[in-house]
py3Dmol code that shows the C-alpha trace and the ligand (Angstrom):
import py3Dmol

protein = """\
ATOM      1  CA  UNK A   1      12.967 -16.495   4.897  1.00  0.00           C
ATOM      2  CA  UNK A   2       9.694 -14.823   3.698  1.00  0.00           C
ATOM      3  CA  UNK A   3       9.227 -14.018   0.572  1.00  0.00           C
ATOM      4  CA  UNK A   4       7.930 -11.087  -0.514  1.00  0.00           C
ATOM      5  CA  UNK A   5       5.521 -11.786  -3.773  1.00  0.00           C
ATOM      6  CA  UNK A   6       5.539  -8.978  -5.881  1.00  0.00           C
ATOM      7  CA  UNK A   7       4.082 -11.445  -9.346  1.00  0.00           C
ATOM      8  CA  UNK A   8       0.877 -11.941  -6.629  1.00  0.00           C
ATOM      9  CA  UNK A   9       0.377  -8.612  -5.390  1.00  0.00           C
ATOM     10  CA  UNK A  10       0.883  -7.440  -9.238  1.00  0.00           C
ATOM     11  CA  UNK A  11      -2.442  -9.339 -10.066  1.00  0.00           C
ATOM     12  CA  UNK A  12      -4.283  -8.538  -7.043  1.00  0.00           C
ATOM     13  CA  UNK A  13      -3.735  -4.701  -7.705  1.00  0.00           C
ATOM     14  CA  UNK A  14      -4.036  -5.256 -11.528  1.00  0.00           C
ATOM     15  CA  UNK A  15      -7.303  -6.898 -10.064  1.00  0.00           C
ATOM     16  CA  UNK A  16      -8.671  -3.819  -8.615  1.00  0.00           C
ATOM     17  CA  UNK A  17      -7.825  -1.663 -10.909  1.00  0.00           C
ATOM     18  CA  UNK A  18     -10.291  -4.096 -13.211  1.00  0.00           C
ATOM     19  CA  UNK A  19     -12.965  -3.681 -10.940  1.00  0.00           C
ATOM     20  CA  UNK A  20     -12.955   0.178 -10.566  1.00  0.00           C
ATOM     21  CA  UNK A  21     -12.589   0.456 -14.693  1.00  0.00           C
ATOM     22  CA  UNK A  22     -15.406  -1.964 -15.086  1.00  0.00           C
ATOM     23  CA  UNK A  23     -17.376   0.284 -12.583  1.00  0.00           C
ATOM     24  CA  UNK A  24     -16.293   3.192 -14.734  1.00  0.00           C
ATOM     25  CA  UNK A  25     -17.626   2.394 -17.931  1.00  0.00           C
ATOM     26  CA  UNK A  26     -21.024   0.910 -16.291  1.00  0.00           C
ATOM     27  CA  UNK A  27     -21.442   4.354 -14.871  1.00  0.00           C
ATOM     28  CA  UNK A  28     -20.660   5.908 -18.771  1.00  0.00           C
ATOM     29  CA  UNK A  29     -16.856   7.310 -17.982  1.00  0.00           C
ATOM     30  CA  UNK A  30     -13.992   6.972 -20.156  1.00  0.00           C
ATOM     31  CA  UNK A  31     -12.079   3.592 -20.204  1.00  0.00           C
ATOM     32  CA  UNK A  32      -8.451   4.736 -19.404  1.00  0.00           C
ATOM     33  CA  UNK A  33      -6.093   5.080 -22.652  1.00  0.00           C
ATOM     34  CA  UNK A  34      -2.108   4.269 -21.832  1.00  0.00           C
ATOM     35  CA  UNK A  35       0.421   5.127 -24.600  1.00  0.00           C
ATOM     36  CA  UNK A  36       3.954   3.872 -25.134  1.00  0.00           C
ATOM     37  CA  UNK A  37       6.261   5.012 -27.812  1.00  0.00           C
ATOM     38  CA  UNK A  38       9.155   2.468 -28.420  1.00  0.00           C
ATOM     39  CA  UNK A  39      12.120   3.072 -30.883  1.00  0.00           C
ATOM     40  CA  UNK A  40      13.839   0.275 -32.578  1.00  0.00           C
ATOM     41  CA  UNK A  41      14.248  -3.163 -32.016  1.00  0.00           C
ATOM     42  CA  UNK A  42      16.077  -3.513 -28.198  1.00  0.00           C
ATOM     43  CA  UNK A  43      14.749  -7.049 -27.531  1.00  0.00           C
ATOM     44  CA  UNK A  44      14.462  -6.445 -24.192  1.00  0.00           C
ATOM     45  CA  UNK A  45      12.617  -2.938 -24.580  1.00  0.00           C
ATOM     46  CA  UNK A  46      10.184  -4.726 -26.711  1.00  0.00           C
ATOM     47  CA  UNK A  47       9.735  -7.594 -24.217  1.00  0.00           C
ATOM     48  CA  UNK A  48       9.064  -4.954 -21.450  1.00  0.00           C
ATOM     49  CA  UNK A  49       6.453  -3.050 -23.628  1.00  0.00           C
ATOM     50  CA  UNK A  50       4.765  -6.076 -24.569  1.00  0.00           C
ATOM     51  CA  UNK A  51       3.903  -6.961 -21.060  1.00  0.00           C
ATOM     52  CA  UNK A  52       2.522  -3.349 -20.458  1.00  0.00           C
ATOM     53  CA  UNK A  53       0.593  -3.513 -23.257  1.00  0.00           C
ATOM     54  CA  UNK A  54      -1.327  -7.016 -21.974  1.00  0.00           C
ATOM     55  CA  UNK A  55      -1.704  -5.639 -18.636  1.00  0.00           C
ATOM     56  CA  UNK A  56      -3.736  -2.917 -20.539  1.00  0.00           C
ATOM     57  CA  UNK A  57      -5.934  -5.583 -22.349  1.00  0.00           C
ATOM     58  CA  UNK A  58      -6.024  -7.615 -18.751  1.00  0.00           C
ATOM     59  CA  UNK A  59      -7.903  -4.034 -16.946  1.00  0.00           C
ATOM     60  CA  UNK A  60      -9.485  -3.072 -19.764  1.00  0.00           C
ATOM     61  CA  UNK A  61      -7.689  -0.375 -20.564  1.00  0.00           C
ATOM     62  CA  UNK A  62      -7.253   1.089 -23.732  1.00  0.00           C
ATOM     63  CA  UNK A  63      -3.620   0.787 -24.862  1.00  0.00           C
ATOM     64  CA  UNK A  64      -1.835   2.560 -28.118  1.00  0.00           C
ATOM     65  CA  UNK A  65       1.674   1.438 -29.061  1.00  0.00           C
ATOM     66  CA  UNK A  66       3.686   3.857 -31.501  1.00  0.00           C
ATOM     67  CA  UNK A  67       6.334   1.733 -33.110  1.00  0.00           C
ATOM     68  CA  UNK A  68       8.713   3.970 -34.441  1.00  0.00           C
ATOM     69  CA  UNK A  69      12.170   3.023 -36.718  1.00  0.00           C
ATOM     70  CA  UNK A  70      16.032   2.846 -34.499  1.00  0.00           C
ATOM     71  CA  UNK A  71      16.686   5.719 -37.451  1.00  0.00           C
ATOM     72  CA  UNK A  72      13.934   8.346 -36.400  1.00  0.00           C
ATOM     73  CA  UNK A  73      15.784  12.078 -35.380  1.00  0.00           C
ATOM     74  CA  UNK A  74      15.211  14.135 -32.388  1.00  0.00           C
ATOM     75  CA  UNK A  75      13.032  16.354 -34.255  1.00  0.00           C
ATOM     76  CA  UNK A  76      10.640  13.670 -35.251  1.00  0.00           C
ATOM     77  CA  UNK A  77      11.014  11.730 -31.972  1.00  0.00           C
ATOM     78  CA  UNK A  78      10.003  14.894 -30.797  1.00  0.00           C
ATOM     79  CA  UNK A  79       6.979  15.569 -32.822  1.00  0.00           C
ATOM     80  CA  UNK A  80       5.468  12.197 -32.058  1.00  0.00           C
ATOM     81  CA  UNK A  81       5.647  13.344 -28.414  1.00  0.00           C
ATOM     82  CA  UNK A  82       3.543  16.220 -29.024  1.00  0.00           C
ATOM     83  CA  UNK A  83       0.990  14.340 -31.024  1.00  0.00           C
ATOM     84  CA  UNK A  84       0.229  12.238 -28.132  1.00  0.00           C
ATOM     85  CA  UNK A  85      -0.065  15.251 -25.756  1.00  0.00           C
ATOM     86  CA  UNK A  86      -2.480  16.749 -28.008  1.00  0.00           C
ATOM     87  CA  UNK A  87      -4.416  13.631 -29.017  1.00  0.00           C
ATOM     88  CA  UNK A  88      -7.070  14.503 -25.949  1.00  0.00           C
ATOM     89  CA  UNK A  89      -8.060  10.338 -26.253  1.00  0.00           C
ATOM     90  CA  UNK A  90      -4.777   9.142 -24.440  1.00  0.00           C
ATOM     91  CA  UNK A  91      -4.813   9.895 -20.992  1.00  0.00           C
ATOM     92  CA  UNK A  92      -1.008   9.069 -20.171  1.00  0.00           C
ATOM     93  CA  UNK A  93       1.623   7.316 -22.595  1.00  0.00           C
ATOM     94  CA  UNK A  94       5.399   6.104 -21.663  1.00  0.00           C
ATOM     95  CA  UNK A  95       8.131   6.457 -23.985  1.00  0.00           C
ATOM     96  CA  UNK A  96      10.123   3.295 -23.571  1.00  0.00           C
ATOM     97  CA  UNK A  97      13.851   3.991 -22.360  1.00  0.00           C
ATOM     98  CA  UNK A  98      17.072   3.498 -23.837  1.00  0.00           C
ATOM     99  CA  UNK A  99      16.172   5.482 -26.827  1.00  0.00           C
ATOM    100  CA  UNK A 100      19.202   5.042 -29.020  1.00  0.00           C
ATOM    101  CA  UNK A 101      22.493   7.205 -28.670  1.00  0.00           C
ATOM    102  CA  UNK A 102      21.724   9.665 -31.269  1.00  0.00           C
ATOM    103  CA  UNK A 103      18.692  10.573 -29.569  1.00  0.00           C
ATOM    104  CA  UNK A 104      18.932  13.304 -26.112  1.00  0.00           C
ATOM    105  CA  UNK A 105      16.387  11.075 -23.848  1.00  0.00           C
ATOM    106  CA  UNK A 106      16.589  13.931 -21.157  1.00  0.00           C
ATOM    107  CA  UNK A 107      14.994  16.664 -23.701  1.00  0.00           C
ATOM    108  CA  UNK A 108      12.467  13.860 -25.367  1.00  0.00           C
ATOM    109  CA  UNK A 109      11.082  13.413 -21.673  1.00  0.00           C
ATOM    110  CA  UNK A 110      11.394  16.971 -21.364  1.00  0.00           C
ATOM    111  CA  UNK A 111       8.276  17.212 -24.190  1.00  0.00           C
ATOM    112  CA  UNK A 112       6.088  15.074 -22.506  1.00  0.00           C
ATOM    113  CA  UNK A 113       3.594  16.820 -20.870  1.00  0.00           C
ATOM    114  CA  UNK A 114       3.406  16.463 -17.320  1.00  0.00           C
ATOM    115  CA  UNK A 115      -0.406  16.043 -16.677  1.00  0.00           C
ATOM    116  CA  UNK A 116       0.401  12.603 -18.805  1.00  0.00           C
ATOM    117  CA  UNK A 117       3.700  11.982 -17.630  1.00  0.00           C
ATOM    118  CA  UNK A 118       2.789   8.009 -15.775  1.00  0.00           C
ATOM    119  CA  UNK A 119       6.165   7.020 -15.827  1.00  0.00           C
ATOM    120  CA  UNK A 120       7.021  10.402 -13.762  1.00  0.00           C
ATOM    121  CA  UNK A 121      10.344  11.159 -15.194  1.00  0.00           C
ATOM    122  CA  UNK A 122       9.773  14.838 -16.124  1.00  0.00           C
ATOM    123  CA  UNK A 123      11.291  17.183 -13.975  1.00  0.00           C
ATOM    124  CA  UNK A 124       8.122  18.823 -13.087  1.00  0.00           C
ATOM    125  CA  UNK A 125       7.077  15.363 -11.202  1.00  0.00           C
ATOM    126  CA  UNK A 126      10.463  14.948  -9.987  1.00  0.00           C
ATOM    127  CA  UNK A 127      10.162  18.608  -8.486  1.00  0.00           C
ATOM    128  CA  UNK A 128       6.618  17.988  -7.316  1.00  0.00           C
ATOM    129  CA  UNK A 129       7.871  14.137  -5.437  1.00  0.00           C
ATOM    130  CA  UNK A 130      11.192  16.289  -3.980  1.00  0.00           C
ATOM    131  CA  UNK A 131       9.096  18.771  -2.002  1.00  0.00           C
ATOM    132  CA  UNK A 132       5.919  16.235  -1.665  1.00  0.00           C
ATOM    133  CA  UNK A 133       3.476  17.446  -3.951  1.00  0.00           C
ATOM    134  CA  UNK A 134       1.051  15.238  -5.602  1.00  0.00           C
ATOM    135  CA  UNK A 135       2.369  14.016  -8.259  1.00  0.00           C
ATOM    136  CA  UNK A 136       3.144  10.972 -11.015  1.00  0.00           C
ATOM    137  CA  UNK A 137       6.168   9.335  -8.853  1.00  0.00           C
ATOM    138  CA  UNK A 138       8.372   6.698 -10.618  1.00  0.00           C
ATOM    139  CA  UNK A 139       6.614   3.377 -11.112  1.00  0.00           C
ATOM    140  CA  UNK A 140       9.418   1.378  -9.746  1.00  0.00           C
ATOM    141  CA  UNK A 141       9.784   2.931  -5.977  1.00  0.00           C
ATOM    142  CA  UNK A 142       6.020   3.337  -6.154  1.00  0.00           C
ATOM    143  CA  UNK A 143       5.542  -0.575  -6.400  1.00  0.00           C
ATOM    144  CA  UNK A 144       8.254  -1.027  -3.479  1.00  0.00           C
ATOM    145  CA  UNK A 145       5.964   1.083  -1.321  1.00  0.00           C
ATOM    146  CA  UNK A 146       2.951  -0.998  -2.553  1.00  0.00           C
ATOM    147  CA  UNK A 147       4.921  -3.999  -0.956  1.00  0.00           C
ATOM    148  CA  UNK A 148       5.576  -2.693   2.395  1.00  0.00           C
ATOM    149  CA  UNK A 149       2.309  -1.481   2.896  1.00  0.00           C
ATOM    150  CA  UNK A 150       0.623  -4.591   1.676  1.00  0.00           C
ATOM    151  CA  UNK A 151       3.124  -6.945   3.304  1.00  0.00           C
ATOM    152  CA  UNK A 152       2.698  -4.462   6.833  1.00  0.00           C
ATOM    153  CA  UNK A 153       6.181  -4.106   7.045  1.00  0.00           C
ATOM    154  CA  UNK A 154       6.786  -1.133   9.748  1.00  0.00           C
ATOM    155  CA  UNK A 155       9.272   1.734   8.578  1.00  0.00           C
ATOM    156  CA  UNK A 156       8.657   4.221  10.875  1.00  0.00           C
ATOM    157  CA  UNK A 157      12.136   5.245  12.167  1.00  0.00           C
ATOM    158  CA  UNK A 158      13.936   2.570  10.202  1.00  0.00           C
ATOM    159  CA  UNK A 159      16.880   2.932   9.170  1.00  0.00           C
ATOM    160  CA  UNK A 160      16.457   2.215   5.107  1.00  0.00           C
ATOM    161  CA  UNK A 161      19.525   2.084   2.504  1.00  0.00           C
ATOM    162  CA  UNK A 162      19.146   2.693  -0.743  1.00  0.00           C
ATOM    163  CA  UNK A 163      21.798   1.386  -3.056  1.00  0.00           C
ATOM    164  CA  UNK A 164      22.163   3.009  -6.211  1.00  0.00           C
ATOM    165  CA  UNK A 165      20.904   7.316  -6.754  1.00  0.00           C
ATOM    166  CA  UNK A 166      19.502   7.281 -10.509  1.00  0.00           C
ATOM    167  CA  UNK A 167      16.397   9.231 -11.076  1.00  0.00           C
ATOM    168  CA  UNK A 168      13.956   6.467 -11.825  1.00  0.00           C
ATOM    169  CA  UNK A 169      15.058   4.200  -8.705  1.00  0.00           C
ATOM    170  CA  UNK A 170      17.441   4.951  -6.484  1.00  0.00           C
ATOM    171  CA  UNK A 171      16.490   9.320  -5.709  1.00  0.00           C
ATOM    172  CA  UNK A 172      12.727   8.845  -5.717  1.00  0.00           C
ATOM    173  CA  UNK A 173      12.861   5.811  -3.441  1.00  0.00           C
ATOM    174  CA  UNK A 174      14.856   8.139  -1.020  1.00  0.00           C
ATOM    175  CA  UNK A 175      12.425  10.910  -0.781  1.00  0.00           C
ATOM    176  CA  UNK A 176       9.268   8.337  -0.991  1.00  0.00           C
ATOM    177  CA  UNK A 177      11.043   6.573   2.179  1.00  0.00           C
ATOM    178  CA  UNK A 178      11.646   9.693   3.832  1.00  0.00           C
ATOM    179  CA  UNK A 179       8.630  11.103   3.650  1.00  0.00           C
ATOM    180  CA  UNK A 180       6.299  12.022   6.818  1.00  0.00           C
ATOM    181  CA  UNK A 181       4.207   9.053   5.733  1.00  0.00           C
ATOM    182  CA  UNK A 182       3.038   5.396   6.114  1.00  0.00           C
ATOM    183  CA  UNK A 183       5.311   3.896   4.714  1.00  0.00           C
ATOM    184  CA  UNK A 184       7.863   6.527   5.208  1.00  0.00           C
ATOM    185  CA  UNK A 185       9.159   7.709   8.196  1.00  0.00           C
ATOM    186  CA  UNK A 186      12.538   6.130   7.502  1.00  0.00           C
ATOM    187  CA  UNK A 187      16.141   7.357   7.995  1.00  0.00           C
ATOM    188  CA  UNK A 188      17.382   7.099   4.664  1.00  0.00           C
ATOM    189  CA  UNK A 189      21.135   6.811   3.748  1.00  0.00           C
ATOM    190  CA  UNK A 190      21.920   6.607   0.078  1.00  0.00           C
ATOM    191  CA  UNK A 191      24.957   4.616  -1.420  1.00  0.00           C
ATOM    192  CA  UNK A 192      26.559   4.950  -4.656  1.00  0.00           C
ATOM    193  CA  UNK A 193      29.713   3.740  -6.520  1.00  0.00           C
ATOM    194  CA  UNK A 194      32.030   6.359  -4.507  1.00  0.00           C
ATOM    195  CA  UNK A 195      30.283   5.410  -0.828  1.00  0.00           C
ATOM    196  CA  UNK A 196      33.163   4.450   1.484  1.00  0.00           C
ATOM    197  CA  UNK A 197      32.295   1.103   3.951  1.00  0.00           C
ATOM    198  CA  UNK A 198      29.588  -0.094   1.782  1.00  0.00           C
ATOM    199  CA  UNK A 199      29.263  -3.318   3.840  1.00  0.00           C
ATOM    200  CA  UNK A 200      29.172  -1.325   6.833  1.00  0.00           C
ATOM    201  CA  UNK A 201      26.634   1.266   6.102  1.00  0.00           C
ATOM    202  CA  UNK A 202      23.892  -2.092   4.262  1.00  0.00           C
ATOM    203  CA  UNK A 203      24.776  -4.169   7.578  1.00  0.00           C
ATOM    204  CA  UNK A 204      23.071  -1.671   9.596  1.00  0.00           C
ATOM    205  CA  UNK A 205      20.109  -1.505   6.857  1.00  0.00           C
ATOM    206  CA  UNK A 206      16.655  -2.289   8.456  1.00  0.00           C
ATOM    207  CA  UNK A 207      15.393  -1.850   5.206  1.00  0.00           C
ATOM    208  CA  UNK A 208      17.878  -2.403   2.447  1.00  0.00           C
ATOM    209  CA  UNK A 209      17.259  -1.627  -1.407  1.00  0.00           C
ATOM    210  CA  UNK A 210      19.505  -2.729  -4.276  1.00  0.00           C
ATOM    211  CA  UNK A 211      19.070  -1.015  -7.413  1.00  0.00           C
ATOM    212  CA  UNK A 212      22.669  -0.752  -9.065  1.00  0.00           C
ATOM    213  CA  UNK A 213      22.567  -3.514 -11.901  1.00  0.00           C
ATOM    214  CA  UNK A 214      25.451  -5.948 -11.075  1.00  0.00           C
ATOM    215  CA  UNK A 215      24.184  -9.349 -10.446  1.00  0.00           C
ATOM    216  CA  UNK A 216      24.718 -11.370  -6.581  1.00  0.00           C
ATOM    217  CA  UNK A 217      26.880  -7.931  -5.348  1.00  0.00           C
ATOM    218  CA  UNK A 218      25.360  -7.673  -1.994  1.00  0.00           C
ATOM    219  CA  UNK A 219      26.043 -10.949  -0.410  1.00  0.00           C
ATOM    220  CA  UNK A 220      24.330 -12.741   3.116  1.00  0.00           C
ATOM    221  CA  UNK A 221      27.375 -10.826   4.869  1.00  0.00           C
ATOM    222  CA  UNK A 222      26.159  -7.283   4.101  1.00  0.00           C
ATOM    223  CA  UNK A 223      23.004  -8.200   5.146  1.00  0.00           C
ATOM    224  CA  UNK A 224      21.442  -7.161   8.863  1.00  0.00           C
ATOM    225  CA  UNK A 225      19.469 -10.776  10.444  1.00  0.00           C
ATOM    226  CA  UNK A 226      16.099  -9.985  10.170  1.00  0.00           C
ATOM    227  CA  UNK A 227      16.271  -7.077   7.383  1.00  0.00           C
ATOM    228  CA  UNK A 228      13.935  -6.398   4.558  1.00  0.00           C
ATOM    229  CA  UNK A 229      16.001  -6.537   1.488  1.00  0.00           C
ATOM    230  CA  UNK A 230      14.352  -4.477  -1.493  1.00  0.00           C
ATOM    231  CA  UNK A 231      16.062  -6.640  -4.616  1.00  0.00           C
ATOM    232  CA  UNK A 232      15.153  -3.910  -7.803  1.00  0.00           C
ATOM    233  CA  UNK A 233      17.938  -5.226  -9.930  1.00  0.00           C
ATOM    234  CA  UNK A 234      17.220  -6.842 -13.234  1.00  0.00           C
ATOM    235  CA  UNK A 235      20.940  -8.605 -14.565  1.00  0.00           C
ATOM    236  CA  UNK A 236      21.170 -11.325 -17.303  1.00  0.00           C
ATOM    237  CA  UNK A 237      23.711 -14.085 -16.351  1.00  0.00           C
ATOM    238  CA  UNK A 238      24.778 -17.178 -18.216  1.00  0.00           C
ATOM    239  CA  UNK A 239      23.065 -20.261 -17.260  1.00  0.00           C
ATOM    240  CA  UNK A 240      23.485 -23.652 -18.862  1.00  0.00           C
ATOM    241  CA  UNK A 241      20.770 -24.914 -17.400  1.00  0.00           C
ATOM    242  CA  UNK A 242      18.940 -22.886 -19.748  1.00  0.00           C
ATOM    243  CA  UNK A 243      18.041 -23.716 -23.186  1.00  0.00           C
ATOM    244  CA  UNK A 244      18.294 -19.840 -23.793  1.00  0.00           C
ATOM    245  CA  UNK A 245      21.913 -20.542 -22.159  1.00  0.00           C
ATOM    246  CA  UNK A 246      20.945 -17.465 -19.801  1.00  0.00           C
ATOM    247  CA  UNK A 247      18.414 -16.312 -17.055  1.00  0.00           C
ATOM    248  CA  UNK A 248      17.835 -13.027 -15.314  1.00  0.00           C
ATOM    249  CA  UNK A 249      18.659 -12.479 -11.526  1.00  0.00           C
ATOM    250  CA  UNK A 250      18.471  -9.624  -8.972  1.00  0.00           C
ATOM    251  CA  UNK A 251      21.712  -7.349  -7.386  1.00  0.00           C
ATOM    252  CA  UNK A 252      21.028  -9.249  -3.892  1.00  0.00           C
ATOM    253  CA  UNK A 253      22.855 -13.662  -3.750  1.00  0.00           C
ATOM    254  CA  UNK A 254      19.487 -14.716  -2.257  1.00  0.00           C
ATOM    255  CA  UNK A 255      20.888 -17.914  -3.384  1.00  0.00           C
ATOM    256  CA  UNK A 256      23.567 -17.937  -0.396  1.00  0.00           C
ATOM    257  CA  UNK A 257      21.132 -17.167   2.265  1.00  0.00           C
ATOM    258  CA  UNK A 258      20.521 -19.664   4.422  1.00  0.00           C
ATOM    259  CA  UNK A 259      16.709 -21.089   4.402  1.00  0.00           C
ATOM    260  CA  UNK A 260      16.342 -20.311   8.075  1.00  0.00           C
ATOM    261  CA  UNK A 261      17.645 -16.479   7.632  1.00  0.00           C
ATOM    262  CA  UNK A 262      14.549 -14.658   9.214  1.00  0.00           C
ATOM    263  CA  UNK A 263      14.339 -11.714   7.024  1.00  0.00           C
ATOM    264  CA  UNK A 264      11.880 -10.475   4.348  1.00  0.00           C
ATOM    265  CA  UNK A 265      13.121 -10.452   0.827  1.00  0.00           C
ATOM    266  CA  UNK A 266      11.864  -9.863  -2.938  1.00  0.00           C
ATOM    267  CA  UNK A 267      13.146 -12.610  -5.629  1.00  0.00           C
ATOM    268  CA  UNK A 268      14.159 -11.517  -8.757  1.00  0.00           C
ATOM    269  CA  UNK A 269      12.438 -12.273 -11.007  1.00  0.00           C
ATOM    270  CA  UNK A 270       8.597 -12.374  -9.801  1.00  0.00           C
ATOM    271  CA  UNK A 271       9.765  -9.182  -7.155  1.00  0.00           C
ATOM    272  CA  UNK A 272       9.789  -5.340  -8.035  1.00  0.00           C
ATOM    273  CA  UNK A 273       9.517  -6.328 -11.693  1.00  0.00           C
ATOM    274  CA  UNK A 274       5.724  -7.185 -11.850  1.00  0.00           C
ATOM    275  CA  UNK A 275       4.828  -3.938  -9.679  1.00  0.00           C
ATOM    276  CA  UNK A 276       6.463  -1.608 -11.726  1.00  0.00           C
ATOM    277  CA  UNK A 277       3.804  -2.448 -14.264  1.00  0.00           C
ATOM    278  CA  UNK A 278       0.801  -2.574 -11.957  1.00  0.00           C
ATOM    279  CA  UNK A 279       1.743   1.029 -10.766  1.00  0.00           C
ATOM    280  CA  UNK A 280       2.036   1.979 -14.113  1.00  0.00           C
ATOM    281  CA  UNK A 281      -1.544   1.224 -14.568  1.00  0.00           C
ATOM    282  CA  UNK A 282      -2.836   2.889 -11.473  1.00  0.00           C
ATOM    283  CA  UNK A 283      -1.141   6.237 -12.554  1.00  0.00           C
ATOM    284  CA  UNK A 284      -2.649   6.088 -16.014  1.00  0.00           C
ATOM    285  CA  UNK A 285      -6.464   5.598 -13.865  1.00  0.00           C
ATOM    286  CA  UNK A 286      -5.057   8.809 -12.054  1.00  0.00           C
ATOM    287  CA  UNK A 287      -4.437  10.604 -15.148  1.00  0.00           C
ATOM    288  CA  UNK A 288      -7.754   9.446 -16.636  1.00  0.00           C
ATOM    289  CA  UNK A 289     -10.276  12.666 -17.059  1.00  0.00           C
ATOM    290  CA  UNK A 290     -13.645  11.871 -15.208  1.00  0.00           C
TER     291      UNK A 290
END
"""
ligand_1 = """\
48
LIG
P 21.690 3.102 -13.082
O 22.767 2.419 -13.849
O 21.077 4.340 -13.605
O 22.223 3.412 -11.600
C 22.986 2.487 -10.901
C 23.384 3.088 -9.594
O 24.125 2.125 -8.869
C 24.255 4.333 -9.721
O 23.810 5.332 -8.846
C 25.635 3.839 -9.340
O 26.444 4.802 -8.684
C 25.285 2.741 -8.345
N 26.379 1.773 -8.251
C 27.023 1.136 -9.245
N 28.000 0.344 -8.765
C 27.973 0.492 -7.428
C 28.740 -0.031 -6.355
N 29.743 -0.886 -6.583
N 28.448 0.338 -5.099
C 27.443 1.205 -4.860
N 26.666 1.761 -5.826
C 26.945 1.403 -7.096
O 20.604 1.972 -12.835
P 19.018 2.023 -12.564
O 18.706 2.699 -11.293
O 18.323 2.443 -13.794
O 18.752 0.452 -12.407
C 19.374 -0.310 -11.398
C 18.987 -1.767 -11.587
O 17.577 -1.872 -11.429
C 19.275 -2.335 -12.979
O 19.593 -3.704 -12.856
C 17.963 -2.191 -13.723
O 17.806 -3.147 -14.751
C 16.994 -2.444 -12.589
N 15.685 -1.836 -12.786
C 14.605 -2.611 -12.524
C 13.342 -2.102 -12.659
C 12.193 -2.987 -12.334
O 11.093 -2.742 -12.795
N 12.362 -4.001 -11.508
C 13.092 -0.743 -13.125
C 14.312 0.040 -13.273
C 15.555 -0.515 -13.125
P 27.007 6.116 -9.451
O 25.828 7.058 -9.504
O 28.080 6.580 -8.557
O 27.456 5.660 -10.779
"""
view = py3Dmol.view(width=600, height=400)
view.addModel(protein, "pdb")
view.setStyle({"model": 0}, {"cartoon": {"style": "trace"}})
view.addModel(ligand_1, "xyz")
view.setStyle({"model": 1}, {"stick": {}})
view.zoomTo()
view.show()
């Protein structure tokens, strides 16, 4: 079993992107400014802005965090989006999803402008990815292309599945796979809750990706010998082990594969999770005037 270390390759690329703003600011440029806007008090939200916010400090990029109250109405929600597009200091900002239920998420993202749109959700970037524009793409699939290209896994006329279609993982991760690119190349079949022999379709999976959210569903028999298993889930199971009386773990049982299986795969946590945030970093350098 190899392992597929996406905590290490999060520092080495959080690593370079040190070095080139440290060369930046010797030369006079701007030091890149990343904004997130979080609403209310989801723990884990909180946790998962926290770590962006020390990756920031870890660069040396500037970082801004508006902290705004669960009660807050579209309107205002709305008008703290615009501030940020206008404040010409912040090069890119975030705004930290789930927003609560009384909030429409789609039409917040809607506001953000596109030119500082890092986490790539607005349907300009989502148009731009779809017909392979440049563009901001999705953090998450972004970091899963990192791996294979640093880990020089081949996917040139692989066959790659891709559990799971939402719009942050499971479409872009399609189209990024699909692409006439390195990595890319792949034959790409997508699965989602109404797909018909699931096992089937993943046991032919050169590549396989699991981004659904239930914990240990794809077990060591829906698994090809040999694959590269893609793990993006992020599920919190009990655990008495635990003083916490929980941990988190991945979509994929690594735990029933068998030492000697001879396939690549990502653990969960230390995987996707750590990437997402390096990638969020590089497209905030991207959107970062001159
Ligand atoms: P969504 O809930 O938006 O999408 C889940 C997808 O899985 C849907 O397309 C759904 O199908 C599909 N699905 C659900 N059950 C099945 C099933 N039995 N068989 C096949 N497909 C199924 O989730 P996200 O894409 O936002 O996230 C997926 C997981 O990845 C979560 O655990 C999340 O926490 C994690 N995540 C991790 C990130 C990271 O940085 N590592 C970043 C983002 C997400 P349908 O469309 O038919 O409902």
């Amino acid at each position: 079993m190899q392992i597929i270390d996406g905590k290490a390759t999060s520092i080495a690329i959080q690593d370079e992107l040190k070095a080139v703003v440290a060369g930046r600011i010797a030369n006079g440029l701007k030091r890149p400014h990343l904004a997130a806007i979080i609403v209310g008090n989801n723990p884990a939200s909180r946790a998962y802005v926290g770590h962006k916010i020390k990756a920031c400090e870890y660069v040396g990029f500037e970082s801004t965090l508006v902290d705004l109250p669960e009660t807050i109405d579209q309107k205002e929600l709305k008008q703290e989006v615009e501030k940020l597009n206008e404040n010409s200091t912040i090069d890119g900002f975030i705004v930290q999803l789930p927003l609560p239920d009384h909030i429409d998420a789609q039409a917040i993202l809607e506001c953000v402008s596109p030119v500082k749109d890092v986490d790539g959700f607005h349907p300009i970037n989502a148009g731009k990815l779809s017909i392979g524009l440049p563009c901001f793409a999705p953090a998450t699939p972004s970091g899963i292309i990192e791996l294979l290209d640093r880990y020089g896994i081949e996917t040139e006329g692989k066959h790659a599945v891709i559990l799971g279609r939402s719009a942050i993982v499971g479409t872009p991760i399609t189209l990024l796979l699909s692409r006439n690119a390195n990595p890319g190349n792949c034959t790409v079949t997508m699965c989602h809750s109404r797909t018909q022999n699931l096992e089937e379709i993943t046991r032919s999976a050169d590549i396989l990706i699991a981004a659904i959210g239930r914990a240990h569903f794809v077990t060591p028999d829906m698994i090809k010998p040999g694959a590269v298993v893609i793990d993006v889930g992020i599920n919190r199971i009990e655990d008495a082990t635990r003083k916490s009386g929980s941990r988190l773990t991945g979509d994929v049982a690594m735990h029933l594969l068998e030492k000697d299986w001879n396939g690549h795969i990502t653990p969960v946590p230390g995987g996707v999770g750590p990437m997402t945030i390096a990638m969020l970093l590089k497209n905030t350098l991207e959107a970062t005037s001159e």
